[in-house]
C-alpha positions as CSV (number, residue, x, y, z in Angstrom):
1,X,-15.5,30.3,-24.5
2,X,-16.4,33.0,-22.6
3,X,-18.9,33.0,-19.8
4,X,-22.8,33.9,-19.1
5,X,-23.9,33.0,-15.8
6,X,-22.5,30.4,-15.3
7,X,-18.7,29.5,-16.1
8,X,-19.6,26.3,-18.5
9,X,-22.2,25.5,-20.7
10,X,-22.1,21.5,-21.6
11,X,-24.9,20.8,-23.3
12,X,-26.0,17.8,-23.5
13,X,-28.4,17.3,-26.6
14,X,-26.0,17.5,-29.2
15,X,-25.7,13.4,-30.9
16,X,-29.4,12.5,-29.9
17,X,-31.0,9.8,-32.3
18,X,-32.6,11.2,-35.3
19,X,-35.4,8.1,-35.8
20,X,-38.0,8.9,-34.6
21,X,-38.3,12.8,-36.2
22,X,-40.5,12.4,-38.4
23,X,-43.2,11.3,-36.2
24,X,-42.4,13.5,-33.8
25,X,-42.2,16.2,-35.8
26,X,-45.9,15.2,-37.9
27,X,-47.0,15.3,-34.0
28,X,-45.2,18.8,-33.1
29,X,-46.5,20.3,-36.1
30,X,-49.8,19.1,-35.2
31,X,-50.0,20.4,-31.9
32,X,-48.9,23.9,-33.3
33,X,-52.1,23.6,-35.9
34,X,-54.9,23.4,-33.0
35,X,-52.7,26.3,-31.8
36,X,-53.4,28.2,-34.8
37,X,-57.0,26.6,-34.8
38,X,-57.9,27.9,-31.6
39,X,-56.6,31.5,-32.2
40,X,-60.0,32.7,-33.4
41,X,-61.6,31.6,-30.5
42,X,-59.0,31.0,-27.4
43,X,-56.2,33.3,-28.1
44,X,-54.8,32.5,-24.7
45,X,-54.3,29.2,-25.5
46,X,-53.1,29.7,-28.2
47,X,-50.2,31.3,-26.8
48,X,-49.7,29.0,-24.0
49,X,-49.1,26.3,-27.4
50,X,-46.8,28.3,-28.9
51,X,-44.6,28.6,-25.8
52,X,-44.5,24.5,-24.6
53,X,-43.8,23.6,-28.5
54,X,-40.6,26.0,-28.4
55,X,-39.4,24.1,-25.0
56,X,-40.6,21.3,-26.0
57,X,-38.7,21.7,-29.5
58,X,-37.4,19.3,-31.8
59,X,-33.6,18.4,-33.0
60,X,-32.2,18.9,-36.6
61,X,-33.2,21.2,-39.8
62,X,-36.7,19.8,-39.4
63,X,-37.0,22.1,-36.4
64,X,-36.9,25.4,-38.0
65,X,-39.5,25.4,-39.7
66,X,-41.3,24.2,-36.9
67,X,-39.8,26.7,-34.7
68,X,-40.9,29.4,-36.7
69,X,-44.7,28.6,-36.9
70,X,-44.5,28.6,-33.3
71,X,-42.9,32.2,-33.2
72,X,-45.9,33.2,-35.6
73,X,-48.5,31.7,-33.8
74,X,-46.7,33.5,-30.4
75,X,-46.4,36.6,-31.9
76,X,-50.4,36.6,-33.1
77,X,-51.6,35.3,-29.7
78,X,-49.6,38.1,-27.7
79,X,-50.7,40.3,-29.8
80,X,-54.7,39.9,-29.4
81,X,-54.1,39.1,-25.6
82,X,-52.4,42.6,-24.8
83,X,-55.0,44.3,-26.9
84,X,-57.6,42.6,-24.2
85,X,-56.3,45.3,-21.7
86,X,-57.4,48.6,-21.2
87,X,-55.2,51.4,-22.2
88,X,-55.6,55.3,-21.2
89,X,-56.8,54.5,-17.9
90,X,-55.0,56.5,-15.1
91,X,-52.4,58.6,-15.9
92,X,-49.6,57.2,-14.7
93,X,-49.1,55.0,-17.6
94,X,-46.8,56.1,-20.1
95,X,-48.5,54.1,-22.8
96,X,-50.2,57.3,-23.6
97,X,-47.4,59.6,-24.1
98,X,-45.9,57.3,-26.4
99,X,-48.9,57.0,-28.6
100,X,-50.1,60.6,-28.7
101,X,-46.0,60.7,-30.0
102,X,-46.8,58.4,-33.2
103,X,-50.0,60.5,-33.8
104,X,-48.2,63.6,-33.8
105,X,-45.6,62.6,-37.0
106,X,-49.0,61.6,-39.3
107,X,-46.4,60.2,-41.9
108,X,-44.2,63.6,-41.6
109,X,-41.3,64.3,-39.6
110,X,-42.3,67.0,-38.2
111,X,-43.4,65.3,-35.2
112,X,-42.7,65.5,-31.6
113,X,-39.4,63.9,-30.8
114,X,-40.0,64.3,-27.4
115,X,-38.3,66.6,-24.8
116,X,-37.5,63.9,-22.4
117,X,-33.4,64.0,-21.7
118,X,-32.9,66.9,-24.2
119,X,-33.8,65.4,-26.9
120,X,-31.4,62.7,-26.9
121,X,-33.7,60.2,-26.4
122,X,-35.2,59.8,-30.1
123,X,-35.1,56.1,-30.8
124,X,-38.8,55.9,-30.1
125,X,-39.6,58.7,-31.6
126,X,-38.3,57.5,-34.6
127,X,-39.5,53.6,-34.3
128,X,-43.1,55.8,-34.0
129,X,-42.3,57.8,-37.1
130,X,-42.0,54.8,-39.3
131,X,-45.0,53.1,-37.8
132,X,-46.7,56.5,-38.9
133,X,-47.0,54.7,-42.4
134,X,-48.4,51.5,-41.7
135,X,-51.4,52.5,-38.9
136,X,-53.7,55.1,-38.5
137,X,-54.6,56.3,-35.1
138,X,-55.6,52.7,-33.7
139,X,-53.5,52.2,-30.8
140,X,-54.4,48.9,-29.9
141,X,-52.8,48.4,-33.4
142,X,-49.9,50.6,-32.6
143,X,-49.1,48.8,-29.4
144,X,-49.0,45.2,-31.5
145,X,-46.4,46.6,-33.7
146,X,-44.4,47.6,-30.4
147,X,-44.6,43.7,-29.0
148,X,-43.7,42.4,-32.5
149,X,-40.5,44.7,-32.8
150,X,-39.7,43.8,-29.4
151,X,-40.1,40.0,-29.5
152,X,-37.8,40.0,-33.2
153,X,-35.6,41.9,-31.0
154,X,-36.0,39.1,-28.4
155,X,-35.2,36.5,-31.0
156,X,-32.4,38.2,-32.5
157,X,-30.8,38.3,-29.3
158,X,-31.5,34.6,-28.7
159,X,-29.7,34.1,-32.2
160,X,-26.3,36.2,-31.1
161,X,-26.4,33.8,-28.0
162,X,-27.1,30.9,-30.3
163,X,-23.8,31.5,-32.3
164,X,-21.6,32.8,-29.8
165,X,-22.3,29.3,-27.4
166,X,-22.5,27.4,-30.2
167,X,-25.8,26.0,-29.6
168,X,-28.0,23.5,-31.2
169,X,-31.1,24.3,-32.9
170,X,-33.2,22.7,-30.6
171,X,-31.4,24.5,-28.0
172,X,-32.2,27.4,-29.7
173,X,-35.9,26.5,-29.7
174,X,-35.3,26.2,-26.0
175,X,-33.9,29.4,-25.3
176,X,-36.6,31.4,-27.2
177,X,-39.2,29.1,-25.1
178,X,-37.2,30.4,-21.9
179,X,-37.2,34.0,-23.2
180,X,-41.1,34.3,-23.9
181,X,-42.4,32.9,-20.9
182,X,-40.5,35.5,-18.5
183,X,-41.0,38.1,-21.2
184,X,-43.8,41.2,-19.1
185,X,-44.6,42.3,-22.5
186,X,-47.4,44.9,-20.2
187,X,-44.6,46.1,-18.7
188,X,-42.4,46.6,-21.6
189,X,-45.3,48.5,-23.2
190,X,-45.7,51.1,-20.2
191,X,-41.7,51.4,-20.3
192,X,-41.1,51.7,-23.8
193,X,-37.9,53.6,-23.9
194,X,-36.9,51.5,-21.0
195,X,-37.5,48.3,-22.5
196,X,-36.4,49.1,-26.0
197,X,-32.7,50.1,-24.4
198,X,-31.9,47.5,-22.5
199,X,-32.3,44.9,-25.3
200,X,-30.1,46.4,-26.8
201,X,-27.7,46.9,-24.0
202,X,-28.3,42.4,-23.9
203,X,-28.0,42.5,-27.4
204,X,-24.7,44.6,-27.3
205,X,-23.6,42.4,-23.9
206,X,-23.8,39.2,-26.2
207,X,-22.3,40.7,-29.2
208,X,-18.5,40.3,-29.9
209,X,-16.4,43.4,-31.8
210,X,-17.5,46.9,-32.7
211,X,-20.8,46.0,-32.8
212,X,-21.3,46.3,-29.3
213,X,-20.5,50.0,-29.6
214,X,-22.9,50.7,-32.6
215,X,-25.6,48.5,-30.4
216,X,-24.7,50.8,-26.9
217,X,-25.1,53.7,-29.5
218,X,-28.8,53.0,-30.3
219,X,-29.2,51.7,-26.8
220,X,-28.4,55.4,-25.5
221,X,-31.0,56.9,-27.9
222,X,-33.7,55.0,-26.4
223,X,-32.6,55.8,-22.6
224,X,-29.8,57.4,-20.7
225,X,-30.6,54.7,-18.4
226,X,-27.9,52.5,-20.4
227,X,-25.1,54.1,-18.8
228,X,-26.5,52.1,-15.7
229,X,-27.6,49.2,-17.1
230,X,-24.7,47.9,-19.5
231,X,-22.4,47.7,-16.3
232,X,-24.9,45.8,-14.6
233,X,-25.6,43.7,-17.4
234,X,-22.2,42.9,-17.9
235,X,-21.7,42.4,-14.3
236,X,-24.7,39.4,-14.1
237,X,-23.7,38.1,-17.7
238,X,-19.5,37.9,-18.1
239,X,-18.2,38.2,-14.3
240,X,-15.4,35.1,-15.0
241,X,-15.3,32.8,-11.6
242,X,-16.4,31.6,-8.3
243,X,-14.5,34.8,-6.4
244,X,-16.2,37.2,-8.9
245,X,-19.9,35.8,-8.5
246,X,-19.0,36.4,-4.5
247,X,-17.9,39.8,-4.4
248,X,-21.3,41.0,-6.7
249,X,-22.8,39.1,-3.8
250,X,-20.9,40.4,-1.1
251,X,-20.5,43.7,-2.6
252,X,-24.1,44.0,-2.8
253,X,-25.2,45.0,0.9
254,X,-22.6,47.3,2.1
255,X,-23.5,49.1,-1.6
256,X,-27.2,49.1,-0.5
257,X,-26.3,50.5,2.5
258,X,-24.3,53.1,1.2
259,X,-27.3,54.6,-1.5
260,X,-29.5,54.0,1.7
261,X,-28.3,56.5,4.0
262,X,-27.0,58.9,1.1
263,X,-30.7,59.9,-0.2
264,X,-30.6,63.0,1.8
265,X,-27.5,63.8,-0.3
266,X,-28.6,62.3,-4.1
267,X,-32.3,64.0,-3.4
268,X,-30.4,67.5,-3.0
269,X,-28.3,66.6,-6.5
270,X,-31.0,65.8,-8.2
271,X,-32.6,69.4,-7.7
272,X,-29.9,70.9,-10.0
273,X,-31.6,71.9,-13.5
274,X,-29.9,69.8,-15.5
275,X,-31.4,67.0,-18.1
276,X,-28.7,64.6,-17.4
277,X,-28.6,64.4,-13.2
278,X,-32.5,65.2,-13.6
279,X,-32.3,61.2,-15.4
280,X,-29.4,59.5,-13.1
281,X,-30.8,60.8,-9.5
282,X,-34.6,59.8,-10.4
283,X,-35.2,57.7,-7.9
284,X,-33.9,59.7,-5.1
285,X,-36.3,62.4,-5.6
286,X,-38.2,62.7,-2.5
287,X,-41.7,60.6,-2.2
288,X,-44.4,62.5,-0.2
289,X,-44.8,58.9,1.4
290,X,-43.3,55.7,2.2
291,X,-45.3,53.7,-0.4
292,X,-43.4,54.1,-3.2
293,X,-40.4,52.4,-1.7
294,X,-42.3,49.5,0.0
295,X,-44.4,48.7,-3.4
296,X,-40.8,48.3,-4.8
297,X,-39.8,46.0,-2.5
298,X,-42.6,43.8,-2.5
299,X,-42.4,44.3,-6.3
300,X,-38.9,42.9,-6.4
301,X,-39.6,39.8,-3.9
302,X,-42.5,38.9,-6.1
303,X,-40.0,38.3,-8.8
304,X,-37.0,36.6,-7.4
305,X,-39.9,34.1,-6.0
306,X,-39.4,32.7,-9.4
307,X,-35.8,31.9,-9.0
308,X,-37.1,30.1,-5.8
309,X,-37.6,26.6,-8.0
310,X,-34.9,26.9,-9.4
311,X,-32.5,26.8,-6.4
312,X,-34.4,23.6,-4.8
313,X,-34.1,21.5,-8.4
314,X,-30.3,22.9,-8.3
315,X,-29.6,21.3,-5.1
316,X,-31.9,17.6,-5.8
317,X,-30.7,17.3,-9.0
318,X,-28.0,18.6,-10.4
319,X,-24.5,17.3,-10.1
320,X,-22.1,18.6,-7.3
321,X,-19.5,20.3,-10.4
322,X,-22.4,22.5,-11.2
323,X,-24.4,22.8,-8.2
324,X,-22.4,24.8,-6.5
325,X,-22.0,27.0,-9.8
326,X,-25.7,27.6,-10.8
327,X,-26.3,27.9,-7.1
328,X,-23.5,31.2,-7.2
329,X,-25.5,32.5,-10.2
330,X,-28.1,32.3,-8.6
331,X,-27.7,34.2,-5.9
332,X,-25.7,37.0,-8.2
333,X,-29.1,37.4,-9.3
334,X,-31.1,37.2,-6.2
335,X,-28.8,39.4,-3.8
336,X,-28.2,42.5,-5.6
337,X,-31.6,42.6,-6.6
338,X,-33.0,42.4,-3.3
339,X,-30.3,44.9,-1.8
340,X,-31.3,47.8,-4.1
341,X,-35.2,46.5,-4.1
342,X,-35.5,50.2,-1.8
343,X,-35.0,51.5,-4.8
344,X,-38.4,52.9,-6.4
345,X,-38.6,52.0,-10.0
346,X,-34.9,50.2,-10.5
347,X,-36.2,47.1,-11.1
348,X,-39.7,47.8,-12.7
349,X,-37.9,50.5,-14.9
350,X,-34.2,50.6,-14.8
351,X,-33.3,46.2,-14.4
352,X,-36.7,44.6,-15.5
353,X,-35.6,43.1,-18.6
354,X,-31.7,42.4,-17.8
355,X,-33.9,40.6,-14.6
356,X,-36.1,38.1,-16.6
357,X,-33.2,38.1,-19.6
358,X,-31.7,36.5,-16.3
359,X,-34.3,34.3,-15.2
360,X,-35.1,32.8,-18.1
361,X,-31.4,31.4,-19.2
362,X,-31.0,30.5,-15.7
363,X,-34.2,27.8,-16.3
364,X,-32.9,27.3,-19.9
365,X,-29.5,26.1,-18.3
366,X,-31.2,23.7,-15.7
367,X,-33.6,22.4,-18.4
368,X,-30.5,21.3,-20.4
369,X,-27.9,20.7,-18.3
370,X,-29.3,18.8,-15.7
371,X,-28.1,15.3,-14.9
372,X,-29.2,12.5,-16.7
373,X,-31.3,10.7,-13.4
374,X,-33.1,13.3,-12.4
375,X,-33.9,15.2,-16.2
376,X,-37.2,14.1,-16.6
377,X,-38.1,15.0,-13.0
378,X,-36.9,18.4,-13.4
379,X,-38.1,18.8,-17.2
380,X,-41.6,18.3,-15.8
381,X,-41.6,20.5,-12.9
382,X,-40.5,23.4,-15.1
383,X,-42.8,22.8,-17.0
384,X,-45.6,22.6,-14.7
385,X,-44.1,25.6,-13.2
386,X,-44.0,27.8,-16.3
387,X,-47.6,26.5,-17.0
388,X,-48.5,27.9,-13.4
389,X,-47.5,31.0,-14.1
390,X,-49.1,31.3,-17.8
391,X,-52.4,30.2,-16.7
392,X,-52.0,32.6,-13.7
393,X,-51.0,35.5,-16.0
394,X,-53.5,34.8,-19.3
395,X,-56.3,33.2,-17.4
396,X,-57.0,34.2,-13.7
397,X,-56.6,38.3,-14.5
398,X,-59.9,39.9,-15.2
399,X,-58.0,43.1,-16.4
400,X,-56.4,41.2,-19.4
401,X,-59.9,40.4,-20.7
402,X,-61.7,43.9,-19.6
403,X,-61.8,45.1,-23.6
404,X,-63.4,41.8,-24.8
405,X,-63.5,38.1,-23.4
406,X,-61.2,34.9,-22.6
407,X,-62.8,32.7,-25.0
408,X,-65.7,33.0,-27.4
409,X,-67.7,30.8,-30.0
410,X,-67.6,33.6,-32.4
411,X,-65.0,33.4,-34.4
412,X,-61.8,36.6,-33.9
413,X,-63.9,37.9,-31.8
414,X,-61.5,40.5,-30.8
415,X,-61.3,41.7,-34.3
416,X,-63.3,45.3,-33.9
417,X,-61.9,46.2,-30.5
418,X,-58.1,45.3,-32.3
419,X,-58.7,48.2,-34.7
420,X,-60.6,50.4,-32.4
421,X,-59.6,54.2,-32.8
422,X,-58.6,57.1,-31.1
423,X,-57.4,60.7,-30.9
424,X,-54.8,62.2,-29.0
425,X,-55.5,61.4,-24.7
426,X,-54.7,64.3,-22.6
427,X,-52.4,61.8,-20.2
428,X,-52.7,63.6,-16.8
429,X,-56.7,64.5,-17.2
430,X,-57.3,61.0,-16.7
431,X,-57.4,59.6,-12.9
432,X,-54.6,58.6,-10.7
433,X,-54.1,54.7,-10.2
434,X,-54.4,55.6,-6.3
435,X,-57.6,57.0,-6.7
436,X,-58.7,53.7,-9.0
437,X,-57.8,51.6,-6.6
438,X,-59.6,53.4,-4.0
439,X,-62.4,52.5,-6.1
């Protein structure tokens, strides 16, 4: 078998007693209808539902079906909760460019197909062109279609992990649990291209065969940014032993180090006219300030806080064969990310998804793997932590409900400002964020 993360996978589900499914599963199926019930009125709930019942999945056949009304009723819920958030507000969203894009193919191909990379980069541009067909210039529409794409993607990568560890199908419902509840869909909707590649790069990672090159292939066509990412991915995901996980860690700084004092250099390389070093030497453009690097730092800490649990469960509860294992992937996570934090944009842009991709199998192994003694202990903090940080995300954010409300007693509520239209946005005529914030 060959390794993710960590260098084993024994799962331990696999022969659990079958006799009580049928109430459990009348119960699960339950829960997910006041899921559905509440999606007129309480959206965010709603999606909060639909990511406990896939952690909290059941065992056997009888789960599919299950799992796949709570993929629906996640799906829905994300969609109505990210059209609750402004779009064309400062410029510095690319949101905008994207959909001015899928206005400009109006069912035709003669579109824009962007000039970003020299034209290389048409994989949006062509997702866009399609949409074209199905919606008219309503963007909060458009960008639903974008989150649905993304999470199938999502779930088809899930599936090639499913088959190539062999797991369960509760497992499975596990994973996908794992998967949505790290998953920045805002952020994956400002990065598009970004986003769009680097599932692909996982999805290419996972894969076995030629595949992987046809994957790569449409991974490159979203963003040239996969000649980065697949060695980094492949460097988290299939590094085989203790003494590789230690010289990613070890090899980390001195590398840091290294990019640190050559951005003199890479800053005069990336003046060359050329489309290709323009892409690759982004981030060492000069910054009129310091800011850009420090928000990327602080950016970067904020999310390996969430690895934080993690490594404190590892060390109370798991056994010493794999302590010291998920403790090593751990920190091959951690480390380089906090080494090249400096970096403005590498993890927002460049390693968000491979990131959370990360994060999120990392709990999934825990959950599952943990020893026997301490699994309900550690099954509950999870999931009191993943709760946390849904209720913080969906709940506590006034910007997620600026378009229309958290809850209401009117019945989709949300349902006019989902299929609200507009015309092309002249991007850099709208404000800076700066100058919003100022505000």
């Amino acid at each position: 078998m060959n390794h993710f993360l960590t260098d084993s996978i024994s799962l331990g589900s696999k022969g659990n007693s079958y006799q009580s499914l049928n109430r459990a599963y009348l119960f699960s199926v339950g829960v997910i209808a006041i899921g559905f019930m509440l999606l007129p009125f309480f959206p965010a709930m709603s999606n909060l539902i639909a990511v406990a019942c896939l952690i909290l999945s059941l065992h056997g056949r009888a789960a599919v079906s299950f799992m796949l009304l709570a993929v629906v009723l996640f799906i829905l819920s994300l969609g109505i909760n990210a059209g609750s958030y402004f779009q064309f507000v400062y410029h510095e969203s690319d949101f905008t460019s994207y959909y001015n894009n899928f206005l400009t193919f109006d069912g035709g191909l003669n579109g824009d197909w962007f000039v970003y990379s020299g034209g290389i980069e048409v994989g949006l541009p062509f997702v866009n062109f399609i949409l074209s067909f199905f919606i008219g210039n309503k963007p909060y529409l458009f960008l639903t279609a974008h989150l649905t794409i993304q999470v199938v993607l999502l779930i088809y990568l899930a599936r090639i992990i499913k088959d190539r560890f062999e797991l369960s199908v509760f497992e499975f419902g596990v994973l996908l649990g794992f998967f949505f509840t790290f998953y920045k869909y805002l952020g994956m909707l400002n990065h598009m291209r970004q986003a769009y590649s680097s599932i692909f790069v996982l999805i290419a990672v996972f894969s076995r065969g030629k595949s992987q090159n046809y994957f790569l292939l449409v991974a490159f066509l979203f963003h040239l940014s996969t000649v980065v990412v697949y060695p980094l991915a492949k460097l988290v995901y299939f590094y085989r032993g203790y003494k590789y996980k230690r010289y990613l860690i070890y090899l980390s700084i001195p590398t840091a180090f290294f990019v640190f004092f050559s951005f003199d250099f890479f800053s005069r390389l990336s003046l060359i006219d050329n489309f290709l070093m323009e892409k690759l030497l982004f981030t060492f453009r000069e910054r009129e300030d310091d800011s850009a690097y420090i928000s990327s730092v602080l950016y970067s800490i904020i999310k390996i806080i969430y690895l934080l649990p993690l490594l404190l469960l590892n060390e109370l509860y798991c056994q010493s064969s794999e302590k010291r294992n998920l403790r090593l992937s751990i920190l091959a996570v951690i480390i380089p990310v906090l080494a090249l934090s400096f970096l403005p944009s590498f993890v927002s842009r460049i390693y968000e998804v491979i990131l959370v991709t990360s994060v999120g199998l990392l709990y999934f192994y825990l959950y599952i793997n943990c020893h026997s003694r301490g699994r309900v202990v550690v099954r509950c903090i999870v999931m009191a932590f993943l709760f946390i940080l849904n209720f913080r995300w969906f709940f506590l954010d006034e910007s997620f409900y600026a378009r229309y409300p958290l809850i209401s007693s009117e019945p989709f509520y949300y349902f006019d400002a989902m299929v609200e239209e507009s015309t092309s946005i002249s991007r850099f005529d709208l404000p800076a964020l700066e100058d919003i914030n100022k505000n």
